[in-house]
N, C-alpha and C positions, 0 to 999 in steps of 0.2 A: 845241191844241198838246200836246207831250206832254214835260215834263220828266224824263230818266232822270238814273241814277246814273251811268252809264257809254253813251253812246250807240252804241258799235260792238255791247258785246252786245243793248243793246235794239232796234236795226236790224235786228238776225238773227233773233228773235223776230219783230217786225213783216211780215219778208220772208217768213215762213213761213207766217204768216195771214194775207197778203197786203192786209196796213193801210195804208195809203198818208197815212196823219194825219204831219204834219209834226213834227220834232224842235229844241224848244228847245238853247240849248246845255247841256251838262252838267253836271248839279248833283251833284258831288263832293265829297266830304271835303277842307276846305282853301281850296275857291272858292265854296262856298254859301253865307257870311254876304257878299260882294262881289256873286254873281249873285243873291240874293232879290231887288233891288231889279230887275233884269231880269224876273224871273219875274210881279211884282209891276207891271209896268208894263203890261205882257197882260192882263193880268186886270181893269186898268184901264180897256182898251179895250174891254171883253164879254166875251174868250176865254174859253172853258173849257181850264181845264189838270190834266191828268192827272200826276200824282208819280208815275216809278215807278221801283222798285229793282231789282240785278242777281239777287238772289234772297228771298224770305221777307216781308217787311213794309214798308214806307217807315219809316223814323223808328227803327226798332227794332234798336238800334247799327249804324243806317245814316243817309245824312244827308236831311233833312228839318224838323227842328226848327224854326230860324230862320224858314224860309219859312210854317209851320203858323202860328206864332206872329207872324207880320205879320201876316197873312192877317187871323187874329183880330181884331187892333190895326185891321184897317181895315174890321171889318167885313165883309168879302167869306166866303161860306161854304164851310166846310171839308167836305168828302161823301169819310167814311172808308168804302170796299170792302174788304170782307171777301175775304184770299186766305190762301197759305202764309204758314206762322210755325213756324221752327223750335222758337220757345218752346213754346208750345200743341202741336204734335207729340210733343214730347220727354216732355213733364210729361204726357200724356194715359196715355202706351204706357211710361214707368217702372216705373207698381207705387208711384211713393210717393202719398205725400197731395195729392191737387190742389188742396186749398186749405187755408190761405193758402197763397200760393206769393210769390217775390220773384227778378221779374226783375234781376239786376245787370250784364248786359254783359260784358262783357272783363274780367280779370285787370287789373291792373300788370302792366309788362313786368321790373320792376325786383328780382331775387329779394326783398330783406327786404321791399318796400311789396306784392311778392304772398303774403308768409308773413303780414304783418296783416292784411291783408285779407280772405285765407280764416281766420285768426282768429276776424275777427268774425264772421263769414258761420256759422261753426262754433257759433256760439252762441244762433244765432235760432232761436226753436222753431218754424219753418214750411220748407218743402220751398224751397229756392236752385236757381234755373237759371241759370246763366250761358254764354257762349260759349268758347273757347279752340283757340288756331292748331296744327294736329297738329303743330308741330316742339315748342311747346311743353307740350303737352301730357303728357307724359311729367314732364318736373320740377314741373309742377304736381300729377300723380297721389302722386309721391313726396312733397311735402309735405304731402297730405292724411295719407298713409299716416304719416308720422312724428306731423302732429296727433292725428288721429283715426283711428286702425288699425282699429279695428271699425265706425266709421260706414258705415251704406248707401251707395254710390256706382253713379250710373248712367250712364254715358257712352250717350250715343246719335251714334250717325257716318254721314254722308250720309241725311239723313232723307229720306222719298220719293225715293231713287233707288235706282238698280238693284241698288250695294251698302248697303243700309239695314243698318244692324246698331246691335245694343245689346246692351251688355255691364254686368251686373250682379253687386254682392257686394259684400263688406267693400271699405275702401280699400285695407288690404292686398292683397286678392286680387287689384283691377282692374288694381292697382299694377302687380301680378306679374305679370298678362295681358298688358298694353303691353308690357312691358319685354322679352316674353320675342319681338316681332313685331322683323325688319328694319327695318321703314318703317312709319311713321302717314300715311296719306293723309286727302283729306275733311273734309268742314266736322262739327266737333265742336259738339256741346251737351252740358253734364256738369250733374247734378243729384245736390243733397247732401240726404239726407235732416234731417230738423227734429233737435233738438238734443233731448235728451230735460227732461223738465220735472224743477226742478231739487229731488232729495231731499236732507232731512236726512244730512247727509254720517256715514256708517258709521262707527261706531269702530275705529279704523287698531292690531286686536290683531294679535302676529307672527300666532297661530294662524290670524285671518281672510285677514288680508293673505297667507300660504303657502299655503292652499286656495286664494284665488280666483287665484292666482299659477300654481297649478298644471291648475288650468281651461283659464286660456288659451292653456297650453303646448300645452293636450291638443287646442285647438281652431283651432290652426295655428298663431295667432301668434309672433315670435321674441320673446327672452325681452327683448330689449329695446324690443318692441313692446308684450309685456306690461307690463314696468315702468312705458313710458308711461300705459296706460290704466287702471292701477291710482293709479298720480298724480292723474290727475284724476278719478277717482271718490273716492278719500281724501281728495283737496284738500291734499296732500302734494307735495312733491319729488320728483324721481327720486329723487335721493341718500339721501334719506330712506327710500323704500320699499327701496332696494336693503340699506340698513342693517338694514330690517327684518327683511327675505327671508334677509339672510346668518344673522339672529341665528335665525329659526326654523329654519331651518333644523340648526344648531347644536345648538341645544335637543331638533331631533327626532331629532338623532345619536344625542344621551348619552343620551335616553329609550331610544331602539332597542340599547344596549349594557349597559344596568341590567339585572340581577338581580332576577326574582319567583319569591319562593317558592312 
């Protein structure tokens, strides 16, 4: 028997290599903790049952859990097959670190529980892959970019198919990429690179804090992206660094208007 995620797409599959293996009913999001016990009755009898998904992995923010996890509970043996995985696609063909790595799934759909959550995600020092729906996409790009402006970020879109593409750069940058297209189409995977380990925080002088102020002016960022990323490199406030930035600045006024004999 063959349990899918979806049985009209996996029928079309089937018809194409000409499989003629019979199709359980459909083990979906929402009716898979109520049909396990179906799935689980087959299997009691002999069958062999095949899990399979509408694309990428069984189980891997797709549904399969529950069923794996009886399975287990009774004994009966699990025989994982190695196929597509948009995770291991994405994090191979990046450019970041492949390991550690940490698969997390889907976002929140909720803005503030998806602004803590890349948060925290922002803070692990190993490479984050997660998924995210091209409509949303785009305001999740944005709040990287207000977290983490200069963070590595790698969008990878429709992996192994026709339009495969991946788009790489600061968060700023990818930000700007998206934002600047009509329409996001395609199953997305976005990967954050690792958080960098964490230094003795710099002493937040106006003079240091206006140079490296002026760095990142010069290296695209807006100056209120700057502010951000000077924030948390100082371990300071916005408010704080802007207070600093206005006073060196100041200081380097009256220096540039003094009198040397």
């Amino acid at each position: 028997m063959i349990v899918a995620e979806d049985s009209r797409r996996t029928r079309q599959l089937l018809s194409h290599y000409g499989i003629t293996t019979p199709l359980a009913p459909s083990l979906y999001q929402g009716v898979e903790e109520a049909r396990t016990e179906e799935v689980l009755a087959l299997l009691r009898l002999g069958k062999n049952v095949a899990l399979v998904s509408d694309a990428g992995t069984p189980l891997i923010s797709d549904p399969g859990f529950p069923l794996v996890r009886a399975c287990i509970a009774e004994g009966i043996p699990v025989v994982p097959v190695p196929g597509p995985s948009a995770v291991l696609a994405g994090l191979v063909a990046s450019g970041l670190p492949p390991q550690p790595f940490l698969f997390a799934g889907y976002p929140p759909r909720a803005l503030r529980a998806r602004q803590k959550w890349l948060e925290e995600l922002l803070s692990l020092p190993y490479t984050v892959v997660f998924f995210e729906a091209p409509h949303r996409l785009l305001a999740t790009l944005g709040l990287l970019a207000q977290l983490a402006p200069g963070r590595a970020v790698v969008v990878a879109r429709e992996l192994t198919k026709v339009h495969e593409e991946f788009v790489r750069g600061r968060a700023s940058e990818v930000h700007a990429e998206f934002a600047r297209r009509e329409k996001i189409q395609g199953e997305i995977v976005v990967l954050l690179a690792p958080a960098e380990e964490k230094k003795e925080t710099p002493k937040a002088s106006p003079t240091t804090v206006l140079a490296r102020y002026q760095e990142l002016l010069a290296q695209g960022l807006s100056p209120k992206e700057a502010r951000g990323e000077l924030s948390r490199v100082f371990g300071l406030s916005k408010r704080q660094i802007y207070r600093i930035i206005l006073t060196a600045q100041e200081k380097e006024g009256e220096n540039n208007e003094s009198v040397h004999p």
